[in-house]
N, CA, C and O atoms as a GROMACS GRO file, in nm:
protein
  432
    1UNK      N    1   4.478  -2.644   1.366
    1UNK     CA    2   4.391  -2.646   1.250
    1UNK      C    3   4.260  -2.713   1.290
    1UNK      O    4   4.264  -2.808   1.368
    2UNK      N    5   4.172  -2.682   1.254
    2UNK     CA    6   4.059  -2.688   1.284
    2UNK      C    7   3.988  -2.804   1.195
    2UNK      O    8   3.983  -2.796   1.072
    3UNK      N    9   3.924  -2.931   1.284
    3UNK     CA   10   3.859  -3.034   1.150
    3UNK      C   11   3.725  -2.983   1.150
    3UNK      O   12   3.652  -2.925   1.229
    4UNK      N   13   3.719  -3.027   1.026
    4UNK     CA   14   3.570  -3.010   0.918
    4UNK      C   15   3.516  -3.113   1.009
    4UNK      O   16   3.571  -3.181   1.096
    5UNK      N   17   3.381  -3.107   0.962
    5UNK     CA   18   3.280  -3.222   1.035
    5UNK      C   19   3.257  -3.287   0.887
    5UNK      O   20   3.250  -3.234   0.776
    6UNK      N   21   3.246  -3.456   0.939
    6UNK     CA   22   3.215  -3.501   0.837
    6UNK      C   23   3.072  -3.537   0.791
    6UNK      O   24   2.980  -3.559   0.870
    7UNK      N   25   3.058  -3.542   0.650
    7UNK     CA   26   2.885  -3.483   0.621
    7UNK      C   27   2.909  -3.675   0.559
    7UNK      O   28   3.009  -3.728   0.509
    8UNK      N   29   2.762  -3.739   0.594
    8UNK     CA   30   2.816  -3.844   0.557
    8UNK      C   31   2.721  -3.855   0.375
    8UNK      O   32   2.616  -3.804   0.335
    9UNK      N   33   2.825  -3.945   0.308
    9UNK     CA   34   2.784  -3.953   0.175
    9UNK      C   35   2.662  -4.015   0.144
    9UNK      O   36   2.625  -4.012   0.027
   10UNK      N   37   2.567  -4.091   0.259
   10UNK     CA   38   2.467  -4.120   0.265
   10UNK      C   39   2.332  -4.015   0.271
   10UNK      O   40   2.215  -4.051   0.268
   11UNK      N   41   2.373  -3.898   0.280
   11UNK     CA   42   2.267  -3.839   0.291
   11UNK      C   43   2.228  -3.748   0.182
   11UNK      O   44   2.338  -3.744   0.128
   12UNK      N   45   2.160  -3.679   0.116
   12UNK     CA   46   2.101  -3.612   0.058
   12UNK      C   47   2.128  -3.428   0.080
   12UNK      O   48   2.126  -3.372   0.189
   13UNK      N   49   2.152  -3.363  -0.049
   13UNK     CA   50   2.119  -3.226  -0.031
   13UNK      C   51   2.019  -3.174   0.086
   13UNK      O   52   2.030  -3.101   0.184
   14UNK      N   53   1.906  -3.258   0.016
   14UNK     CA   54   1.757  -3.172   0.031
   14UNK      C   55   1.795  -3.215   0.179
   14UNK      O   56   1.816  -3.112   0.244
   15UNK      N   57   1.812  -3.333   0.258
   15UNK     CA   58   1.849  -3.405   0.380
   15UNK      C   59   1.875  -3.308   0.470
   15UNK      O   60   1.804  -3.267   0.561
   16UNK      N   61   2.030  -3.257   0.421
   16UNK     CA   62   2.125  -3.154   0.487
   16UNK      C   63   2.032  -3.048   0.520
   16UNK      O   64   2.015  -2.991   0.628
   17UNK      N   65   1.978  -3.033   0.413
   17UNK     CA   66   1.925  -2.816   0.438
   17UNK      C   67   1.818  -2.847   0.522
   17UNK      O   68   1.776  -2.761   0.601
   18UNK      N   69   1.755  -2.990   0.514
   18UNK     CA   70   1.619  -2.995   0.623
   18UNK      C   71   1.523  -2.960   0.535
   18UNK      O   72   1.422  -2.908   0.582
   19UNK      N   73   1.530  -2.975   0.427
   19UNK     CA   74   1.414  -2.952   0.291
   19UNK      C   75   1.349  -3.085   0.273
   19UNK      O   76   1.269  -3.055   0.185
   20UNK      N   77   1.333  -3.187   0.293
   20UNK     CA   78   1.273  -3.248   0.316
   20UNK      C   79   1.155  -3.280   0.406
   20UNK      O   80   1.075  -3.373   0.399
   21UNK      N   81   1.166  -3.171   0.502
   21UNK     CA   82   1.035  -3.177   0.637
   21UNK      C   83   0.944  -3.084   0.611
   21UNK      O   84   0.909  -3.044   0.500
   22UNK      N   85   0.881  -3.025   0.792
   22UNK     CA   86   0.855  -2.890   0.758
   22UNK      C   87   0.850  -2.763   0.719
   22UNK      O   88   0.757  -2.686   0.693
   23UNK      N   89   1.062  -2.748   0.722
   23UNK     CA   90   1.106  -2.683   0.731
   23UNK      C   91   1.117  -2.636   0.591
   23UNK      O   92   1.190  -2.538   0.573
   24UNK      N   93   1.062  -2.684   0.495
   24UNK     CA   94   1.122  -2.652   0.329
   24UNK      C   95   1.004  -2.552   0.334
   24UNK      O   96   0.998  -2.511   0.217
   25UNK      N   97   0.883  -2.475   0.424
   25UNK     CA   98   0.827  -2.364   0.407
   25UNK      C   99   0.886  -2.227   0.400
   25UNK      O  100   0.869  -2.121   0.339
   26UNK      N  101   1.005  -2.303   0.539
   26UNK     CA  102   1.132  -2.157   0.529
   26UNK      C  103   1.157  -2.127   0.418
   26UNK      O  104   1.106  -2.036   0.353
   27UNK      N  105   1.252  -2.213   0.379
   27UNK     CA  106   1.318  -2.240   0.255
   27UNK      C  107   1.229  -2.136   0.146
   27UNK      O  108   1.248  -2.023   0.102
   28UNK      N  109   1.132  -2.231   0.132
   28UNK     CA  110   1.054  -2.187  -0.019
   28UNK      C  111   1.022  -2.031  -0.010
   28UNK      O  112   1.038  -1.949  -0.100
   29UNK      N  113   0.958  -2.002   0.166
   29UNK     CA  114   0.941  -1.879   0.185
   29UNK      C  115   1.050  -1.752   0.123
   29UNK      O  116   1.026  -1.641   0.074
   30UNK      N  117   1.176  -1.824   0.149
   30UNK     CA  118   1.307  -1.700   0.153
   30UNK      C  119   1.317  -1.705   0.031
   30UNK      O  120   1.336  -1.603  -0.036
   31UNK      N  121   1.304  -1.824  -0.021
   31UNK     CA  122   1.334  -1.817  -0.222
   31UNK      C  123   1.191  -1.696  -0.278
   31UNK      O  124   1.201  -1.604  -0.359
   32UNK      N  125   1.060  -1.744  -0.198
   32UNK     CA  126   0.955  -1.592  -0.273
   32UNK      C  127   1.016  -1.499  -0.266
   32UNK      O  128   1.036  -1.423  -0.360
   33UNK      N  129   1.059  -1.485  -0.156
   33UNK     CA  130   1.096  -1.300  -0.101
   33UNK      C  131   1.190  -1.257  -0.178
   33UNK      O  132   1.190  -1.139  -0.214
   34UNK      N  133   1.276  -1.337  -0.212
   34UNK     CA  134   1.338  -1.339  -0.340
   34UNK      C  135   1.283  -1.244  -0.421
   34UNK      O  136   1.304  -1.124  -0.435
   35UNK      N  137   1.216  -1.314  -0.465
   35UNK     CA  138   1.123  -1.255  -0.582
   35UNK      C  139   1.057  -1.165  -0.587
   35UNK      O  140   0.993  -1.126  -0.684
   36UNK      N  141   1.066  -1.106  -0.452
   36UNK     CA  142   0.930  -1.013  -0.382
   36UNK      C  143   1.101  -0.859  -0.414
   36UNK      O  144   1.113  -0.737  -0.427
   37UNK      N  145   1.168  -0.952  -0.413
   37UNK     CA  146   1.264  -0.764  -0.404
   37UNK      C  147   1.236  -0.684  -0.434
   37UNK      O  148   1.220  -0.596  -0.350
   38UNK      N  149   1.215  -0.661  -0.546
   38UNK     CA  150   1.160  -0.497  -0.626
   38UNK      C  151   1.067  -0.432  -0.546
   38UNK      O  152   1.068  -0.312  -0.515
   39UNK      N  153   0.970  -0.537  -0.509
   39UNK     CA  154   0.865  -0.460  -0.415
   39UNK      C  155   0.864  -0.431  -0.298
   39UNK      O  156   0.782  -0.347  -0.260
   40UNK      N  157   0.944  -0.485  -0.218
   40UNK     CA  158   1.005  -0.460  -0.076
   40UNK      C  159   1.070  -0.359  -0.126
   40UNK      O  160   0.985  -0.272  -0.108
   41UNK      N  161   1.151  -0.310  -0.172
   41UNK     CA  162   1.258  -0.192  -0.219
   41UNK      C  163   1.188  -0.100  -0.250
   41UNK      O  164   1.193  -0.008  -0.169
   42UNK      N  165   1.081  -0.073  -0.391
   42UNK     CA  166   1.020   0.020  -0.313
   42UNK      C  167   0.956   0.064  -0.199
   42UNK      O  168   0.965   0.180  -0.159
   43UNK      N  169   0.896  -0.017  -0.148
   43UNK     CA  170   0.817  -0.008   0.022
   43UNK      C  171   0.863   0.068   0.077
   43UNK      O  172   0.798   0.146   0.146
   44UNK      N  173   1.072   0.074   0.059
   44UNK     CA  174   1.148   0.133   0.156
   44UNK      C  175   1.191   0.200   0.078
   44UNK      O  176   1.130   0.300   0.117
   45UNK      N  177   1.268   0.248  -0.032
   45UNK     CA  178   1.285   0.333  -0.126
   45UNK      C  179   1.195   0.467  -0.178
   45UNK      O  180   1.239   0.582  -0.177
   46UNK      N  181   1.087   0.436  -0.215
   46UNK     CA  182   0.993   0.510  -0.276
   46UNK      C  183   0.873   0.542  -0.188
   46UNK      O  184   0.782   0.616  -0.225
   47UNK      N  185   0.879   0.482  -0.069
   47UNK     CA  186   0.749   0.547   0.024
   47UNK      C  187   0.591   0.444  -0.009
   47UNK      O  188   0.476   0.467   0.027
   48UNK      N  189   0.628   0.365  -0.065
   48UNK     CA  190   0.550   0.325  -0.126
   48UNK      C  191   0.470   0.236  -0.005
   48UNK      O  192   0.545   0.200   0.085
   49UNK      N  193   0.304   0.190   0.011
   49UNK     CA  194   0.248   0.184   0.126
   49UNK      C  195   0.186   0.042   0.073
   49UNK      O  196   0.069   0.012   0.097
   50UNK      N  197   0.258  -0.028   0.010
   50UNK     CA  198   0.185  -0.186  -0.049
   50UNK      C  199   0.295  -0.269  -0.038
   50UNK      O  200   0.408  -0.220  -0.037
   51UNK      N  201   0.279  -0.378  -0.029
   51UNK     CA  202   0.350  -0.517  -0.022
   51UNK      C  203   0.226  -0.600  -0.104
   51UNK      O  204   0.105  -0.581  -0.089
   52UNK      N  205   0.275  -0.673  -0.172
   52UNK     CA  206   0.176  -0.782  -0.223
   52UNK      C  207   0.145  -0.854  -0.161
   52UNK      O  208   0.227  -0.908  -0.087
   53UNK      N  209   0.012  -0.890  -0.159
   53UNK     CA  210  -0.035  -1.048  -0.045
   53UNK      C  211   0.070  -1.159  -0.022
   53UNK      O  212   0.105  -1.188   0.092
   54UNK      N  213   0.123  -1.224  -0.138
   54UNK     CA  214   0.180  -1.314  -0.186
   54UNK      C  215   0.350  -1.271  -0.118
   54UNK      O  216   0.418  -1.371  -0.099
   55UNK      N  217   0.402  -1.169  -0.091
   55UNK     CA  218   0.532  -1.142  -0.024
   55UNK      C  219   0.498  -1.100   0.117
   55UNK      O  220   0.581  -1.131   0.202
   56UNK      N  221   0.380  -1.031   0.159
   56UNK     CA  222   0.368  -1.043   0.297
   56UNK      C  223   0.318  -1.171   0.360
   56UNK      O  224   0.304  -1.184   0.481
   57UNK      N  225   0.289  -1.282   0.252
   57UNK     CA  226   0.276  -1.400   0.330
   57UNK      C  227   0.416  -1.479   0.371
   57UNK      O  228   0.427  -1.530   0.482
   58UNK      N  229   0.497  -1.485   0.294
   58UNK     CA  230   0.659  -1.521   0.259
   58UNK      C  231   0.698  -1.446   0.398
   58UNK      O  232   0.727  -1.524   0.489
   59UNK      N  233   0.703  -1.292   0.434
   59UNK     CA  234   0.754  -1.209   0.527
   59UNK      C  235   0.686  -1.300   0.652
   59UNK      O  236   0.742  -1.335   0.755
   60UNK      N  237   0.556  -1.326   0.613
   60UNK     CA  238   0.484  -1.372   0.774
   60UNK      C  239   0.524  -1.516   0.790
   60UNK      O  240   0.568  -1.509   0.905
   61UNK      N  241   0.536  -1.606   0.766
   61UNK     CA  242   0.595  -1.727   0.772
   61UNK      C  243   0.744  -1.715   0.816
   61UNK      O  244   0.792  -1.786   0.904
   62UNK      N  245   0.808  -1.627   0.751
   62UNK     CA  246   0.983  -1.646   0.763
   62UNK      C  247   0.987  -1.551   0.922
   62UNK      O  248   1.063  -1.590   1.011
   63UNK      N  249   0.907  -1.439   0.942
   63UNK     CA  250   0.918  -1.386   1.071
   63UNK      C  251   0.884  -1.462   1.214
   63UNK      O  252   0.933  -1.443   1.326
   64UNK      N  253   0.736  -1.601   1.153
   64UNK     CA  254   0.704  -1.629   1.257
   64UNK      C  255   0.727  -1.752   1.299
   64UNK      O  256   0.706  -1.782   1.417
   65UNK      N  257   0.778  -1.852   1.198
   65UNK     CA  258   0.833  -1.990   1.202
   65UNK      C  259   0.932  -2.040   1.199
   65UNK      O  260   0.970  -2.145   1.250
   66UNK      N  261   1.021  -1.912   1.096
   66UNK     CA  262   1.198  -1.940   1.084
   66UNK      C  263   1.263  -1.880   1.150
   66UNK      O  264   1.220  -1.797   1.231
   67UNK      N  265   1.395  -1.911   1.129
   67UNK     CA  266   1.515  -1.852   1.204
   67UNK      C  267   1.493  -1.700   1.234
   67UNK      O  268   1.411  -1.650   1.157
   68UNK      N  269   1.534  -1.632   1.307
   68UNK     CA  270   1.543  -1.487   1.340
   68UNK      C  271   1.601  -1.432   1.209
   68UNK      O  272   1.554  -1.338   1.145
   69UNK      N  273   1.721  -1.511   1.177
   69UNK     CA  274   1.847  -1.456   1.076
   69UNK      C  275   1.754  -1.414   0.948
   69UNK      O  276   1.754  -1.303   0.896
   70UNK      N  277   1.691  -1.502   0.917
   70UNK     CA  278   1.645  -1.506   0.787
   70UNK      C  279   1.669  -1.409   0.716
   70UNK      O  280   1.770  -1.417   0.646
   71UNK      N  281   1.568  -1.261   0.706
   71UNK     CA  282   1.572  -1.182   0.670
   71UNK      C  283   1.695  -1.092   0.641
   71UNK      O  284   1.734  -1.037   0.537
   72UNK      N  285   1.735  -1.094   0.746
   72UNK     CA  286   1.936  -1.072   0.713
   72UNK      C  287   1.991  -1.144   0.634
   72UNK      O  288   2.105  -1.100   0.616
   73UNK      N  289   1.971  -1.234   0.575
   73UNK     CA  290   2.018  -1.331   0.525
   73UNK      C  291   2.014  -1.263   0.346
   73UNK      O  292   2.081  -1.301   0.250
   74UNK      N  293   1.902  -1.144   0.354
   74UNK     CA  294   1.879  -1.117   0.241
   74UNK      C  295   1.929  -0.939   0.234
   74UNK      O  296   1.910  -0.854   0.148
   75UNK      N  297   1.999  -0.936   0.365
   75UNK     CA  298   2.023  -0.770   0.370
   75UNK      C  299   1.940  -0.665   0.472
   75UNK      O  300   1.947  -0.542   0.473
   76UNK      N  301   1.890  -0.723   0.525
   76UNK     CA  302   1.751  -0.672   0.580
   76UNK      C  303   1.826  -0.644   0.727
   76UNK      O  304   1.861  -0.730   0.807
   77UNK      N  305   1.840  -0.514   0.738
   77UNK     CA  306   1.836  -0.489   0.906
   77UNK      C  307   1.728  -0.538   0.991
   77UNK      O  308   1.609  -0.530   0.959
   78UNK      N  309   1.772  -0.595   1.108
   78UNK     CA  310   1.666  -0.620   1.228
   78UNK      C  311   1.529  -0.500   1.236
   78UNK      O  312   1.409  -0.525   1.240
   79UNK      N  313   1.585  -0.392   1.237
   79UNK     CA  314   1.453  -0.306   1.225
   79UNK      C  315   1.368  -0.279   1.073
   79UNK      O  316   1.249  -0.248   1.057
   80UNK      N  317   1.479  -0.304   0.966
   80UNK     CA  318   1.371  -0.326   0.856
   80UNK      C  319   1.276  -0.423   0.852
   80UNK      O  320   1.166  -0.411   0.799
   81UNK      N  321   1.329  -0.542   0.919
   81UNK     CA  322   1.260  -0.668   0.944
   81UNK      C  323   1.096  -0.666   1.015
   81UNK      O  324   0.980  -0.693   0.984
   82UNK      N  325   1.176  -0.613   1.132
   82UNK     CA  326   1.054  -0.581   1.204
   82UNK      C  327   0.936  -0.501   1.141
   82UNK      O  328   0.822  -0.534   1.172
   83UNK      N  329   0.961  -0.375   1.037
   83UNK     CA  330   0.857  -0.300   0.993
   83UNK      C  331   0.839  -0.416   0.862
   83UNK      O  332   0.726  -0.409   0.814
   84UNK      N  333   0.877  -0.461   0.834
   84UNK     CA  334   0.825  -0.569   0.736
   84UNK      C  335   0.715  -0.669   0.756
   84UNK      O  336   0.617  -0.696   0.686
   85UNK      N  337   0.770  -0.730   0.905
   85UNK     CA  338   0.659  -0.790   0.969
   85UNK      C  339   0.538  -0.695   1.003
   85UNK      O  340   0.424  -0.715   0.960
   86UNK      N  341   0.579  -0.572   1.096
   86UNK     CA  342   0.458  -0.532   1.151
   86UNK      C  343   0.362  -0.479   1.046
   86UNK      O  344   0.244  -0.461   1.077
   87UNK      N  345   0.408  -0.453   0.919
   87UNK     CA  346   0.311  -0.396   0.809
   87UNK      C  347   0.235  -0.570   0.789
   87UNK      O  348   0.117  -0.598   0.811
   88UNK      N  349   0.303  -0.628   0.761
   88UNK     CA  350   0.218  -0.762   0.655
   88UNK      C  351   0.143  -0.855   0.821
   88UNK      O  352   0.065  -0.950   0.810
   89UNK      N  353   0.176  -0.814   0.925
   89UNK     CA  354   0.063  -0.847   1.005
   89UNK      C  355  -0.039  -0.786   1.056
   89UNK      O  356  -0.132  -0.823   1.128
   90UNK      N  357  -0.004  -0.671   1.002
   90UNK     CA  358  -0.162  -0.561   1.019
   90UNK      C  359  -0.230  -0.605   0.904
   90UNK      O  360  -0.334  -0.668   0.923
   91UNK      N  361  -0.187  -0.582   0.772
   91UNK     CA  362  -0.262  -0.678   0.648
   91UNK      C  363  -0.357  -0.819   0.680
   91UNK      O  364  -0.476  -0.838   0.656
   92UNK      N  365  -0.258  -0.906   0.742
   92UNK     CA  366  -0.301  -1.000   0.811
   92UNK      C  367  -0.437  -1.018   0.846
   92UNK      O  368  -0.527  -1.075   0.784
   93UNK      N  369  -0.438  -0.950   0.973
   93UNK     CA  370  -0.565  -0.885   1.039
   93UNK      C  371  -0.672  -0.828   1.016
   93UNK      O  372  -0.774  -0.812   1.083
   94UNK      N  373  -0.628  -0.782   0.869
   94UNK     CA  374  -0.760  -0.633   0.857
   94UNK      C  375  -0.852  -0.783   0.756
   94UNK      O  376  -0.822  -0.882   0.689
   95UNK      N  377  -0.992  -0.698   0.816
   95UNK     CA  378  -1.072  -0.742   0.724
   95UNK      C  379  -1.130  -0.712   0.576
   95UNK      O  380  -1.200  -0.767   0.491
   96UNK      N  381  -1.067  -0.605   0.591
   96UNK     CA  382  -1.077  -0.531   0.435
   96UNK      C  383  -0.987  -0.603   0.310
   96UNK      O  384  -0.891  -0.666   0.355
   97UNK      N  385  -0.998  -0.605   0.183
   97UNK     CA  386  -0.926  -0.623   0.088
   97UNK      C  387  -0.746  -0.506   0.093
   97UNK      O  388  -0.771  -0.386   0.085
   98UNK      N  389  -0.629  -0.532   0.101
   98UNK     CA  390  -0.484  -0.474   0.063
   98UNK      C  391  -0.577  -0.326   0.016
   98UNK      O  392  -0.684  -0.331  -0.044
   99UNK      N  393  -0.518  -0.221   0.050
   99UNK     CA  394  -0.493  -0.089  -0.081
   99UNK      C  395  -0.432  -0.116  -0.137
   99UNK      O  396  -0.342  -0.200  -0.128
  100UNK      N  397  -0.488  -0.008  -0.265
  100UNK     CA  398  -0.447   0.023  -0.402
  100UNK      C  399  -0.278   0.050  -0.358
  100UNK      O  400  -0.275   0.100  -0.245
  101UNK      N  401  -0.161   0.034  -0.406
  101UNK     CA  402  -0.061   0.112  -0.410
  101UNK      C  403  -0.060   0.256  -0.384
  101UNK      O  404  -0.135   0.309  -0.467
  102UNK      N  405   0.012   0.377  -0.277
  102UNK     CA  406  -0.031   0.482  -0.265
  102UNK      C  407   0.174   0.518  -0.301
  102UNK      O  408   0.266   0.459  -0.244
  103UNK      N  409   0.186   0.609  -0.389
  103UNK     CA  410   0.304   0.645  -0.392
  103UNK      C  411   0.330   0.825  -0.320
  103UNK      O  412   0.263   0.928  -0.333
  104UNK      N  413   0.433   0.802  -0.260
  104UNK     CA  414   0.440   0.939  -0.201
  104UNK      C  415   0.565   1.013  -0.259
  104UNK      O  416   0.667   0.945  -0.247
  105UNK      N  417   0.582   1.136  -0.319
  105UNK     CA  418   0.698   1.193  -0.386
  105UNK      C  419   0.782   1.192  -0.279
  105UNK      O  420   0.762   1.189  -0.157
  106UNK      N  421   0.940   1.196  -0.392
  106UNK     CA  422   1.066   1.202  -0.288
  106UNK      C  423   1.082   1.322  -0.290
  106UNK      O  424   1.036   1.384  -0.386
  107UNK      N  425   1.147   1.389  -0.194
  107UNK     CA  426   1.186   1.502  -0.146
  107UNK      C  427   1.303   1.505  -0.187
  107UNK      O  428   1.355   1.424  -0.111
  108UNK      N  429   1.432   1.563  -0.294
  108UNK     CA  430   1.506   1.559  -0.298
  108UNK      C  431   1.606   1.708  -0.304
  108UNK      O  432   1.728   1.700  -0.309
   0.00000   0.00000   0.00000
């Protein structure tokens, strides 16, 4: 049987998760993206060619500071990941203002 490690009663939630440091950017990051679902889903669902500023910043932080896992963490294949990143770091880059939302019909 296998022992547990013991967590000592001196320490804190926020302690444990490492939410207390730098690291609560992860954190906060993965809780936006959260929030960002609907719109990531269409991205990949509906063809849709926008991410909001505000979730490709969440995507760019959690791709380039946190764990690898992260994004899995929310369902996200390694290669969805990656086109997640590589879209919101071309955004990144451009000097232009995001496009308008461009929707493309499904083929069904």
């Amino acid at each position: 049987m296998a022992a547990h490690p013991q967590v000592s009663t001196h320490t804190t939630l926020a302690t444990r998760l490492r939410l207390d440091n730098e690291e609560t950017t992860c954190w906060g990051s993965l809780l936006h993206l959260q929030s960002c679902i609907s719109n990531v889903l269409l991205f990949f669902l509906n063809g849709e060619t926008y991410l909001r500023p505000s979730c490709c910043h969440a995507i760019r932080i959690i791709g380039h500071h946190c764990w690898p896992s992260m994004l899995a963490s929310l369902g996200f294949t390694v290669q969805e990941g990656d086109i997640l990143r590589g879209y919101c770091d071309a955004t990144a880059h451009s000097s232009s203002p995001p496009p308008e939302p461009i929707f493309f019909p499904n083929h069904t």
